[in-house]
C-alpha positions in Angstrom: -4.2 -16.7 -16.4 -2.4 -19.9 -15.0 0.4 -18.9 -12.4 3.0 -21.3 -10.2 2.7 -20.2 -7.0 5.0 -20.7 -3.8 3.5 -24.6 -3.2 4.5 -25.2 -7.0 7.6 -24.0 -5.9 8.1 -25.8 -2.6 6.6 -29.3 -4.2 9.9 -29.9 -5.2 13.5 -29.8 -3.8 14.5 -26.4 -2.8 17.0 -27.7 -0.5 20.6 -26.0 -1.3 18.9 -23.8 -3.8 18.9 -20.0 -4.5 15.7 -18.4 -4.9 15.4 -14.2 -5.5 12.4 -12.7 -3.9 11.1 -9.4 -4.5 9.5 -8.5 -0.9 7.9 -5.0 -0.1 9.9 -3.9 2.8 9.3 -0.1 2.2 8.8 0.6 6.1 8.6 4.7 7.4 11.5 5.2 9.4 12.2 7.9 12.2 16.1 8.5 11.2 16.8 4.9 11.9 14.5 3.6 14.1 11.3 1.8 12.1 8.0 3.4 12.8 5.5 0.8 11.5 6.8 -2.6 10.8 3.6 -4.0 9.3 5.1 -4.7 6.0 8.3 -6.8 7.2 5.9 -8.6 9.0 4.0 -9.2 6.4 6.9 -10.7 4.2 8.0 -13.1 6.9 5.7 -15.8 6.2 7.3 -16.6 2.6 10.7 -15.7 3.6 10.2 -18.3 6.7 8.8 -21.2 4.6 11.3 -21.2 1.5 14.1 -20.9 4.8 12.5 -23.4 6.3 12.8 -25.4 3.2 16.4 -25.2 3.5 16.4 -22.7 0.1 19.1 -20.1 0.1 17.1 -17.0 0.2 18.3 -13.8 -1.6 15.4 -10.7 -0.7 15.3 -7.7 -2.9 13.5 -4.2 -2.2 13.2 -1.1 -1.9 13.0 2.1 1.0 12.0 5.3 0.0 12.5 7.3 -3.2 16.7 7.6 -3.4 17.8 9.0 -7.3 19.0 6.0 -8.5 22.5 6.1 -6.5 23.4 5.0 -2.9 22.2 7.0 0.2 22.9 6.3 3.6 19.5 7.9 4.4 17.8 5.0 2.5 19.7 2.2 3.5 18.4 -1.1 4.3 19.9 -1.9 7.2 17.5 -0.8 9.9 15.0 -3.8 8.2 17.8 -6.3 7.9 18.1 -5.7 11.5 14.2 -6.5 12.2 13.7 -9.0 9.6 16.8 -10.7 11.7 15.0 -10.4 14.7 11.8 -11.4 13.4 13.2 -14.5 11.9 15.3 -15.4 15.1 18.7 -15.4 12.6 20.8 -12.6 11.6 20.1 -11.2 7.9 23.6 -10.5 6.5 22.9 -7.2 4.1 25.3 -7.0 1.2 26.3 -3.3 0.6 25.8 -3.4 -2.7 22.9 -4.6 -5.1 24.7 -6.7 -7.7 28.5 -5.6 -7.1 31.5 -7.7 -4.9 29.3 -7.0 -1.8 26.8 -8.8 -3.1 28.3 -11.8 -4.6 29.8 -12.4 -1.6 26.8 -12.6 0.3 25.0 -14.3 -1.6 28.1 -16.7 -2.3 28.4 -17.4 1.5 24.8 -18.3 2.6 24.1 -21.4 3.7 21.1 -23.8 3.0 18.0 -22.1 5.3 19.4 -18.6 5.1 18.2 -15.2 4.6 19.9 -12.4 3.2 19.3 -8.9 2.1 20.7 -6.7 -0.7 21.1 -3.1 -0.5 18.1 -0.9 -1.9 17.7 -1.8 -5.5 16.5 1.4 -6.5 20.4 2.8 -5.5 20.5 1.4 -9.1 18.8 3.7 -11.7 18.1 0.9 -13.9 15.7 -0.6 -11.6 12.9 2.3 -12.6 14.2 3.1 -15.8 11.9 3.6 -19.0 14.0 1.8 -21.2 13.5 -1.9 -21.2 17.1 -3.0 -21.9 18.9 -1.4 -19.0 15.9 -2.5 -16.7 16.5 -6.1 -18.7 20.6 -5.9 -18.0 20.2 -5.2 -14.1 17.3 -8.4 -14.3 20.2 -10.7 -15.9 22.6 -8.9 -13.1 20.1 -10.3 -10.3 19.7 -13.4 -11.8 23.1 -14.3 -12.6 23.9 -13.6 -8.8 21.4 -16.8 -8.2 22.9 -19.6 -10.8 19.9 -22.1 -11.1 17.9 -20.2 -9.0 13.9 -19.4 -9.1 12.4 -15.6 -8.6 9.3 -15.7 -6.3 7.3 -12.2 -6.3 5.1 -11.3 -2.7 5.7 -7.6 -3.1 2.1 -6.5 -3.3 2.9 -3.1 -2.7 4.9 -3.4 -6.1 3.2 -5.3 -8.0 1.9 -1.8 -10.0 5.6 -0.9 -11.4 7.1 -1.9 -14.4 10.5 -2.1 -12.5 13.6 -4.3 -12.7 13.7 -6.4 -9.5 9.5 -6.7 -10.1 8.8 -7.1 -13.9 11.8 -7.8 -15.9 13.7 -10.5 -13.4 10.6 -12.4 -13.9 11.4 -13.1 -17.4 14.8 -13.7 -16.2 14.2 -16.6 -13.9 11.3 -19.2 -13.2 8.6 -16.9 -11.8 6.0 -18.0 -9.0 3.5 -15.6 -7.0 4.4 -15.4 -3.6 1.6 -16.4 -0.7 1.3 -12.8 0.2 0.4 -11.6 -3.6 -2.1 -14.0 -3.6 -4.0 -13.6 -0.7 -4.3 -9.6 -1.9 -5.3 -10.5 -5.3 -7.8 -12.9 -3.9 -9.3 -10.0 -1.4 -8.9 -7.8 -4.3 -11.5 -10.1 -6.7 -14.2 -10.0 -3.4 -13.8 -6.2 -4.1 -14.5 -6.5 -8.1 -16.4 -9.9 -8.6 -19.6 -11.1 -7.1 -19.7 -8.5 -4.2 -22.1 -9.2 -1.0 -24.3 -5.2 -0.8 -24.5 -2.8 0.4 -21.1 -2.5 -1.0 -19.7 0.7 0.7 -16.3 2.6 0.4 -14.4 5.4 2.1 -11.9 7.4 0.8 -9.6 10.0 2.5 -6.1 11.3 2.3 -4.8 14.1 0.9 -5.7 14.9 -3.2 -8.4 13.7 -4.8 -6.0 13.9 -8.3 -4.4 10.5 -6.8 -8.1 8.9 -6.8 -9.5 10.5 -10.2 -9.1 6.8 -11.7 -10.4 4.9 -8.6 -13.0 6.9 -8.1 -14.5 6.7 -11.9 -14.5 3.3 -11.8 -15.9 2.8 -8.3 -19.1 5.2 -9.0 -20.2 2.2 -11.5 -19.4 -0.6 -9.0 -20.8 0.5 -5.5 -24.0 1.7 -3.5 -22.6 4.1 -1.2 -19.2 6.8 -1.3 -17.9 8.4 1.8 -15.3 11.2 1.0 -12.9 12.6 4.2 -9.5 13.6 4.1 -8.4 16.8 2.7 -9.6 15.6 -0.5 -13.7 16.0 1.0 -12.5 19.7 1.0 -12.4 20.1 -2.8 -15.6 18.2 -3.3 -17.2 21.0 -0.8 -16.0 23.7 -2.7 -17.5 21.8 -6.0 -20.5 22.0 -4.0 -20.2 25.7 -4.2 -18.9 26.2 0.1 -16.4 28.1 0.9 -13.5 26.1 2.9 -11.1 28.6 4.3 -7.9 27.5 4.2 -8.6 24.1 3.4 -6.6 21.7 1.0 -8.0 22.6 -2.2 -6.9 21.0 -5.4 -8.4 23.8 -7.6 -7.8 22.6 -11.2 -10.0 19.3 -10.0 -13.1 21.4 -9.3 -13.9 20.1 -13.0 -13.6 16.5 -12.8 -15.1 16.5 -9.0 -18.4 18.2 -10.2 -18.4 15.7 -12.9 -18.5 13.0 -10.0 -21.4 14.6 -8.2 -23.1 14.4 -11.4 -22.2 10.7 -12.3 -22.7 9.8 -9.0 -26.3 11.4 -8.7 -27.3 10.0 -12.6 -26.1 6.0 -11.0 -27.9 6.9 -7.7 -24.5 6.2 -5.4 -25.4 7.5 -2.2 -22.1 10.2 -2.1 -21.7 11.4 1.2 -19.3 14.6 2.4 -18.2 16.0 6.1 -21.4 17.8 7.3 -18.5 19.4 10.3 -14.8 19.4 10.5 -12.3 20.6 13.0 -11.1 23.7 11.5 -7.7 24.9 12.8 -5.8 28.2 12.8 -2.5 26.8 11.3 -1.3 23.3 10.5 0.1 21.9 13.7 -0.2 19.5 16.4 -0.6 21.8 18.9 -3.2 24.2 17.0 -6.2 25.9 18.6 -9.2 24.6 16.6 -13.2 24.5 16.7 -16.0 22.5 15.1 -17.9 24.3 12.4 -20.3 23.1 9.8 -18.2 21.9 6.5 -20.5 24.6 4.6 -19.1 27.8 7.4 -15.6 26.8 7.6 -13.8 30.4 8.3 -11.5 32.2 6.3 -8.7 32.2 8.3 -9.3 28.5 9.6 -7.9 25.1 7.5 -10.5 21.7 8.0 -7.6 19.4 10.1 -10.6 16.0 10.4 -14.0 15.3 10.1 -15.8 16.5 13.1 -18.2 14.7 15.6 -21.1 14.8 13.5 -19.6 13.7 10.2 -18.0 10.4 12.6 -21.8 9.5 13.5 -22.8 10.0 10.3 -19.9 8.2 8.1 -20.2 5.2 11.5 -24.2 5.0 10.6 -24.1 4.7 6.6 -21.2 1.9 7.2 -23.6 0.1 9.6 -25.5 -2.0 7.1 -22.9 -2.4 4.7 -21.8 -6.4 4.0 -18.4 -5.0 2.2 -16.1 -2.2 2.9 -13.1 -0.8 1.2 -11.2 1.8 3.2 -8.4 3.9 2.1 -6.9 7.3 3.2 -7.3 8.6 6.9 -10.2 11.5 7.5 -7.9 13.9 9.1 -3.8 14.4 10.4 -4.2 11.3 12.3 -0.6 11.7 13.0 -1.6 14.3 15.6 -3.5 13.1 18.4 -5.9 16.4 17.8 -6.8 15.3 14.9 -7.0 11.5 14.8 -10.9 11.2 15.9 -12.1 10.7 12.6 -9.7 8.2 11.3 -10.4 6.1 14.7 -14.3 6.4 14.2 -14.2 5.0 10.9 -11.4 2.5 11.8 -14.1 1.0 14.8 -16.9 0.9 12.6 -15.5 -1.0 10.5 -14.0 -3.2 13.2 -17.4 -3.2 15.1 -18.8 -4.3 11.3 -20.6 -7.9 10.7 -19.3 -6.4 7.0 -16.1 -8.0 4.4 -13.6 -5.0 5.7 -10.9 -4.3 3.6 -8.0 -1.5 4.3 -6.7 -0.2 1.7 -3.0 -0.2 2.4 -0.6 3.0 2.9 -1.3 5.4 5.4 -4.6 4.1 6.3 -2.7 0.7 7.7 -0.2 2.9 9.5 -3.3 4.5 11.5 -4.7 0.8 12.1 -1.6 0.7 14.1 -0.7 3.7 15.1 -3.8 3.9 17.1 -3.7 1.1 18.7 -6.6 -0.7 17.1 -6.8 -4.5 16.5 -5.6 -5.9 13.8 -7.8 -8.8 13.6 -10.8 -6.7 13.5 -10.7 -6.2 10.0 -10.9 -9.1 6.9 -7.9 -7.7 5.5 -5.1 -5.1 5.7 -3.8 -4.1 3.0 0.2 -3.9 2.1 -0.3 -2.4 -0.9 -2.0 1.2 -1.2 -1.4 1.8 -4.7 -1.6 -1.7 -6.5 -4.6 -1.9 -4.6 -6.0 1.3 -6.1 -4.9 0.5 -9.5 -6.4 -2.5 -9.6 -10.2 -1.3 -8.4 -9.2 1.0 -11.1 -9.4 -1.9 -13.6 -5.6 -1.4 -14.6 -3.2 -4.1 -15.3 -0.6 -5.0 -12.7 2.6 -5.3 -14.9 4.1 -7.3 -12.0 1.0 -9.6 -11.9 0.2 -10.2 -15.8 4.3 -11.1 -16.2 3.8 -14.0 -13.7 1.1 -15.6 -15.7 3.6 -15.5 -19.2 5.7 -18.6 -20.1 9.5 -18.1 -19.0 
């Protein structure tokens, strides 16, 4: 598949010109206040170059899951206010996505600018089923850029089949954004040609948002480490009792059916041998370490315990590729963060190609205070990532490579 990229782009005159870009700026916020500004950092590199370029630059994204009308609860504004100060110029935010408030933004920017438009996904078009109202809010978006060019580096996107991601690419002269690239490059290391052992971890909460990820990864790797309160149904597949444990019950099927696969292919699969089971789910709760196989039944498995971090930090020792996603316990209590950090060092203290897989497991990078230049590559994209180690087609991807 033959894309244009950002240099196609740039190779030319940009100067005076409007170009659309769909940039992932879905950042967790605290009521206003951003908690993890990972992925506007991660946008400012394309945003700075086509500025830079003396382009008029129009961003488009999304926060949070609003129902297709405007919330104030989802606004963009907290991220126009960091991208502003990121960039070192103020990011006018229109208050609409394609109405008066937009046009007038967009109207008034001048060569080298950067400005934002209100959540697109205030508009239910933007993730509607039917292709011609996502189609009319695409010609919307593009008729607010006359002459302009779309440029799409929202990884974290890249999955959906959505207006401002899929459809404005037919709409306008298309090119992958630098930040898209690099992830689908790291993404082929995963996939193609890959230096072994070849070792990944998965954690999180459900093991029904891995079912495809996993299937596809028990015929690609050596070695399976399972944390999270996902390990917790793969126990009770195993026949142990886990208290009051996460449990996805109607997956006790499909998880046995791993086991199996994964014993016929000879992946090593490896499960918590302890875990620090608490009496309730809380920062503050009183817990112990028990063996995974004993947990009580009044007790609920919070993180992998000390054991189960020696263990998992030993079977990633020799690896020469890593792919991490999903934390191995409520890292967002400081109780029950251990297990998360010990696999987050290993991989750091690792000679190995270290991957993180986006989401949750990048907010912990951060959150506990590890560096990010200990890794290959962090992730912006938790769920294009996973879809595409499940061997699906990116919709956002595969349109970039048709003929506008």
């Amino acid at each position: 598949m033959t894309v244009q990229t950002l240099e196609d782009l740039l190779g030319g005159d940009v100067s005076g010109r409007f170009v659309l870009v769909r940039s992932d700026l879905n950042v967790p916020l605290d009521g206003k206040t951003i908690t993890d500004d990972g992925r506007v950092r991660a946008a400012l590199p394309t945003l700075k170059r086509l500025a830079d370029a003396g382009a008029k630059v129009v961003v488009t994204a999304h926060l949070g899951r609003p129902k297709g009308e405007p919330d104030p609860e989802f606004s963009l504004a907290p991220v126009a206010e960091r991208l502003g100060e990121l960039l070192g110029a103020e990011v006018p935010l229109a208050g609409d996505l394609v109405g008066e408030s937009a046009k007038k933004t967009v109207g008034g920017l001048a060569d080298g600018q950067v400005a934002l438009l209100e959540n697109v996904r205030f508009d239910a078009r933007e993730t509607s089923k039917d292709a011609g109202e996502r189609e009319a809010l695409a010609a919307e978006l593009a008729a607010l850029v006359p002459g302009g060019a779309f440029v799409s580096d929202g990884f974290g996107v890249v999955h959906r089949k959505q207006a401002s991601v899929y459809d404005v690419a037919r709409a306008l002269p298309a090119y992958t954004g630098g930040l898209v690239l690099a992830e689908l490059e790291v993404l082929k290391k995963l996939t193609d040609d890959v230096a072994r052992p070849y070792v990944v971890v998965l954690g999180g909460a459900k093991v029904s948002d891995k079912l495809g990820v996993i299937a596809n990864l028990l015929t690609k790797v050596d070695r399976l480490l399972i944390g999270g309160g996902m390990a917790y149904t793969f126990l009770k597949a195993q026949g142990h009792e886990v208290g009051q444990s996460l449990l996805q019950a109607d997956q006790l099927d499909q998880v046995k059916g791993f086991l199996a696969d994964a014993k016929e292919r000879g992946v090593e699969l490896v499960l918590p041998i302890d875990v620090l089971a608490a009496t309730r789910f809380a920062e503050d709760a009183e817990f112990e370490v028990v063996d995974a196989t004993a947990i009580p039944a009044d007790r609920q498995g919070l993180d992998i315990g000390p054991k189960t971090q020696e263990l998992f930090a030993g079977k990633l020792s020799d690896a020469k590729t890593v792919f991490w996603n999903g934390p191995m316990g409520v890292f967002e209590f400081e109780s029950f963060a251990g297990g998360t950090k010990a696999v987050a060092e290993a991989l750091v203290a690792s000679e190995a190609f270290t991957v993180v897989g986006g989401g949750d497991s990048a907010a912990a990078v951060r959150r506990l205070g590890l560096p990010e230049n200990g890794f290959s590559h962090i992730s912006t994209g938790g769920g294009a990532s996973l879809e595409y180690l499940e061997g699906k087609e990116l919709p956002g991807v595969s349109v970039l490579g048709e003929d506008s």
